[in-house]
Backbone and ligand atoms as CSV (ligand in chain L), in Angstrom:
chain,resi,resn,atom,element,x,y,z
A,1,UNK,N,N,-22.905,33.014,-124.177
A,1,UNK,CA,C,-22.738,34.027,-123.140
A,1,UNK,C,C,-21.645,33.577,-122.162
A,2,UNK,N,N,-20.972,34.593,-122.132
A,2,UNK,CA,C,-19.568,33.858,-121.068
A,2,UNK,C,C,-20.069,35.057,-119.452
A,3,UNK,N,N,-19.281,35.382,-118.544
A,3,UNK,CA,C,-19.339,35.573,-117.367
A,3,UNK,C,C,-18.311,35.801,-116.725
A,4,UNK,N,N,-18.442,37.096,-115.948
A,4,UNK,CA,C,-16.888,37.681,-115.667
A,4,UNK,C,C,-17.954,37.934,-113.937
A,5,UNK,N,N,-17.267,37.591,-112.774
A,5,UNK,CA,C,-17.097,38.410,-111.288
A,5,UNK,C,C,-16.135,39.197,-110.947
A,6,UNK,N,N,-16.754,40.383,-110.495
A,6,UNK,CA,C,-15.769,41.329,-109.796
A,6,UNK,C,C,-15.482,40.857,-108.318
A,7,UNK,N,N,-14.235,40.415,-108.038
A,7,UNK,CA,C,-14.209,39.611,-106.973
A,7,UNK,C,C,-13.967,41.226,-106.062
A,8,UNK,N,N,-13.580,41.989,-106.035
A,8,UNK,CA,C,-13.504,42.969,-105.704
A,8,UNK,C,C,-14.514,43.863,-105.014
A,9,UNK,N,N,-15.898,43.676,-106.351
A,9,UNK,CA,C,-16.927,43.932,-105.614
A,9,UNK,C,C,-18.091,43.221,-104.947
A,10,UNK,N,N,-17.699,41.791,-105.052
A,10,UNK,CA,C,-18.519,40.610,-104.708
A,10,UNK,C,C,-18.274,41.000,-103.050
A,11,UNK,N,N,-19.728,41.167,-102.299
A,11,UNK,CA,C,-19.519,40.746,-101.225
A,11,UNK,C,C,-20.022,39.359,-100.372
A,12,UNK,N,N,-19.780,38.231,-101.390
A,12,UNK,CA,C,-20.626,36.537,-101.263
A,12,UNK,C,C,-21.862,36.835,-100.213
A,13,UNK,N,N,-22.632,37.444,-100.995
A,13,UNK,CA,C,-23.887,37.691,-99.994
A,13,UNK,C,C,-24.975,35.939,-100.950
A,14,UNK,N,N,-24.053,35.502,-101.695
A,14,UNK,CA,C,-24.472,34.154,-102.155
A,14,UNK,C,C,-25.750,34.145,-102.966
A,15,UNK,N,N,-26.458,35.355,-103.324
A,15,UNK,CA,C,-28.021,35.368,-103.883
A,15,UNK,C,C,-27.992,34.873,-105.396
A,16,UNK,N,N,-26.630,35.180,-106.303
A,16,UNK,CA,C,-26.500,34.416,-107.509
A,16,UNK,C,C,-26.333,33.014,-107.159
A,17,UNK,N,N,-25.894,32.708,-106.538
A,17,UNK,CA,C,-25.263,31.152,-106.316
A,17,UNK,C,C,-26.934,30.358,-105.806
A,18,UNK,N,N,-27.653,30.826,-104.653
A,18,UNK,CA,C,-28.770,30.312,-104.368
A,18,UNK,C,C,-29.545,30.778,-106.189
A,19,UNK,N,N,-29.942,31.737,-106.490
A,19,UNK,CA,C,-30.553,31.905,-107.825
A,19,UNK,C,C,-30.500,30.779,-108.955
A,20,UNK,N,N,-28.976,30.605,-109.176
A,20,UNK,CA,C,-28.513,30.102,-110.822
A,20,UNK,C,C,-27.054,28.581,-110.157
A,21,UNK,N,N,-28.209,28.196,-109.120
A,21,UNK,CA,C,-26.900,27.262,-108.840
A,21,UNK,C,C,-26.168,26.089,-109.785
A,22,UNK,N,N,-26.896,26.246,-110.514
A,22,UNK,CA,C,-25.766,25.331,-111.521
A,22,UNK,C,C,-24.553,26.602,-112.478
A,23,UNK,N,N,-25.128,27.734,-112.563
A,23,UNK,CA,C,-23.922,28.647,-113.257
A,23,UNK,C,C,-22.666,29.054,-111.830
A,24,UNK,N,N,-23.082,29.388,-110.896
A,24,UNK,CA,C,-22.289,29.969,-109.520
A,24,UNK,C,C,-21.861,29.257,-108.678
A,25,UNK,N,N,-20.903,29.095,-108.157
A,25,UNK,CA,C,-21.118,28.626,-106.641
A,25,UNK,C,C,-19.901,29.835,-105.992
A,26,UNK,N,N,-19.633,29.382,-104.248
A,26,UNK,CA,C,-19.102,30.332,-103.787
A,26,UNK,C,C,-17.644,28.962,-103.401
A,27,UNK,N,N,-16.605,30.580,-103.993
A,27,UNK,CA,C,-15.017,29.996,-103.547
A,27,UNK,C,C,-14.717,30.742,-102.093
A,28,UNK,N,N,-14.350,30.817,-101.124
A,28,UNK,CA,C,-14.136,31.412,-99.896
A,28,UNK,C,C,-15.427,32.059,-99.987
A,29,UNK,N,N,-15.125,33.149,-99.873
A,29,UNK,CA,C,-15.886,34.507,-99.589
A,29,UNK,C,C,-16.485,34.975,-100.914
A,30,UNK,N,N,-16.102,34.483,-101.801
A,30,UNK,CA,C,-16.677,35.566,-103.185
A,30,UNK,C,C,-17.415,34.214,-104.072
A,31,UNK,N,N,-17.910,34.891,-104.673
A,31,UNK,CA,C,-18.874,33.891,-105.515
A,31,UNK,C,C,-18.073,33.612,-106.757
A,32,UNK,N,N,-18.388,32.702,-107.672
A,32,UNK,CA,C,-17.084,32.136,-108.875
A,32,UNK,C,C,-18.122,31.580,-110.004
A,33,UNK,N,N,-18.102,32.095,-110.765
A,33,UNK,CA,C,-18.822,31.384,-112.426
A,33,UNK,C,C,-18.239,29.777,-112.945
A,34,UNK,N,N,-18.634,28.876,-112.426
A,34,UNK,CA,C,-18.210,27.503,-112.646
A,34,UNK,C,C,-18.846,26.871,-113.845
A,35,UNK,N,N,-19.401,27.484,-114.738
A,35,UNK,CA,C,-19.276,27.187,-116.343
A,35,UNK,C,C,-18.307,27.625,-117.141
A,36,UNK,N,N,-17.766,27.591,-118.744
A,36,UNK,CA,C,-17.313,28.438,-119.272
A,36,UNK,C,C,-18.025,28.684,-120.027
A,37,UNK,N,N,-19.061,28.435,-120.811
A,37,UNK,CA,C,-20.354,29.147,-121.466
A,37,UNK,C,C,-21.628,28.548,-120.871
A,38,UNK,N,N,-22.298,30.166,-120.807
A,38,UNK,CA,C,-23.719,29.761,-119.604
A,38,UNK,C,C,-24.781,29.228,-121.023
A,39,UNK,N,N,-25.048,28.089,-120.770
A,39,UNK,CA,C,-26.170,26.704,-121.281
A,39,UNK,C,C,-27.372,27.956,-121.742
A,40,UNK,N,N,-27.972,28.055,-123.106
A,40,UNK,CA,C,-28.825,28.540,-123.177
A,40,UNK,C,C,-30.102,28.593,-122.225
A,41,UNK,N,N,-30.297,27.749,-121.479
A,41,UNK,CA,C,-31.336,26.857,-120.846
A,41,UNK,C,C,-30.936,27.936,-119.343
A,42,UNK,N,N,-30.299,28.713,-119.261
A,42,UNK,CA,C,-29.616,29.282,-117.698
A,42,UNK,C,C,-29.511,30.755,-117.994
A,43,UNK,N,N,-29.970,31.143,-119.440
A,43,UNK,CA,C,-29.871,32.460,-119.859
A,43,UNK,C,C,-30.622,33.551,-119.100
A,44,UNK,N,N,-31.871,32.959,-118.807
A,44,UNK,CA,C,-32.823,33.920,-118.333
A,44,UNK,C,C,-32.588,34.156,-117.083
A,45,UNK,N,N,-32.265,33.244,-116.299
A,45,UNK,CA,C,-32.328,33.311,-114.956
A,45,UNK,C,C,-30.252,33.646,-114.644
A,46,UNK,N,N,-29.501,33.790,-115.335
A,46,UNK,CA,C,-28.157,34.464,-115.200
A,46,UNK,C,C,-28.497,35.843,-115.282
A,47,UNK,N,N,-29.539,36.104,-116.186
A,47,UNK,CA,C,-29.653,37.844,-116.389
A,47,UNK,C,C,-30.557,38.439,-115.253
A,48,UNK,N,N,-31.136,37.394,-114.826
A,48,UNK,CA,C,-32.031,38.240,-113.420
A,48,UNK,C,C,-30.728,38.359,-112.117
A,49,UNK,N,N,-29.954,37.049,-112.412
A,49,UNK,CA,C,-28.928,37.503,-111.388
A,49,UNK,C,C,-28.203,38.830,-111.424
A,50,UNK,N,N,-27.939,38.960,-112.597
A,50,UNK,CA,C,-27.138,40.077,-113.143
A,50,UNK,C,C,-27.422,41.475,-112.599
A,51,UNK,N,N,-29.172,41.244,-112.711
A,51,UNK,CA,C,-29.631,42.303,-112.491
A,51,UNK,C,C,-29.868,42.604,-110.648
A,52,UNK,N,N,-29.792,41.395,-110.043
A,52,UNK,CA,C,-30.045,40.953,-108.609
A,52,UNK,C,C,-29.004,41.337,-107.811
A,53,UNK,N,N,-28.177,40.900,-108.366
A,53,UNK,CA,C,-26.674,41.461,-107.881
A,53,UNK,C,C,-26.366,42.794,-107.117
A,54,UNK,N,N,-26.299,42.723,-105.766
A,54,UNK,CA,C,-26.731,44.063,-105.254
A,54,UNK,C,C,-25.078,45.183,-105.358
A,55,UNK,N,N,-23.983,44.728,-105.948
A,55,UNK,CA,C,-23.457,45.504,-106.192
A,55,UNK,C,C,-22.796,45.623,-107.355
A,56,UNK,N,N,-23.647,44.832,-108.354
A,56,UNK,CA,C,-22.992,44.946,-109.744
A,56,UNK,C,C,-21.936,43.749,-110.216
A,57,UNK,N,N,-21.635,43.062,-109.206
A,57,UNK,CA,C,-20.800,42.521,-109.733
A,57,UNK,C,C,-20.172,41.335,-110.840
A,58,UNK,N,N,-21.474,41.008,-111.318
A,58,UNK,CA,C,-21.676,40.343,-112.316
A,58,UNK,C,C,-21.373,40.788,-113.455
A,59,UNK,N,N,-21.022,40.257,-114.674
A,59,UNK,CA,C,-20.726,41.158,-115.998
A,59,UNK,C,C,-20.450,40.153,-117.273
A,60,UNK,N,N,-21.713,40.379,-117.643
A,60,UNK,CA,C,-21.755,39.511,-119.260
A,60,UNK,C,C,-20.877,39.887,-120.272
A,61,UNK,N,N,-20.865,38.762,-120.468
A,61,UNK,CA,C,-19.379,38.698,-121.927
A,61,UNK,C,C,-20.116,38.327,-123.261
A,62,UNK,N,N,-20.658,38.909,-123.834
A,62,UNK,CA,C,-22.275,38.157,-125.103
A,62,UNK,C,C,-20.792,37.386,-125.837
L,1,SF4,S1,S,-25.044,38.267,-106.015
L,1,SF4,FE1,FE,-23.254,39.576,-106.444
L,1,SF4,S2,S,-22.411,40.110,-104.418
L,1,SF4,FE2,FE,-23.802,38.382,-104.133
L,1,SF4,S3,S,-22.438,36.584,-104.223
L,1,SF4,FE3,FE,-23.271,36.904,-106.311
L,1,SF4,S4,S,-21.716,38.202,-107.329
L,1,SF4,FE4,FE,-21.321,38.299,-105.129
């Protein structure tokens, strides 16, 4: 599973980054996917972010 941010629509309200802190952290203001493939072991809890994400801005790459 890879991982795309809409930096566009990220408003670093930081809730992926506190959630899945080993997949996220925050660059300035916007949040940043600091894996390049999310660890099976981070699957479940990347997709609740996904879904947590209060403006979408998350977006799985299967
Ligand atoms: S949860 Fe969404 S809006 Fe909040 S920091 Fe993460 S990507 Fe940005």
């Amino acid at each position: 599973m890879k991982l795309t941010i809409d930096k566009e629509l990220c408003t670093g309200c930081e809730l992926c980054v506190s959630s899945c802190p080993d997949i996220f952290e925050m660059e300035g203001d916007v949040a940043m996917v600091k894996v390049e493939v999310v660890p099976d072991a981070a699957q479940d809890c990347v997709r609740q972010a996904v879904e947590d994400c209060p403006v979408t801005a998350i977006k799985i790459e299967e």
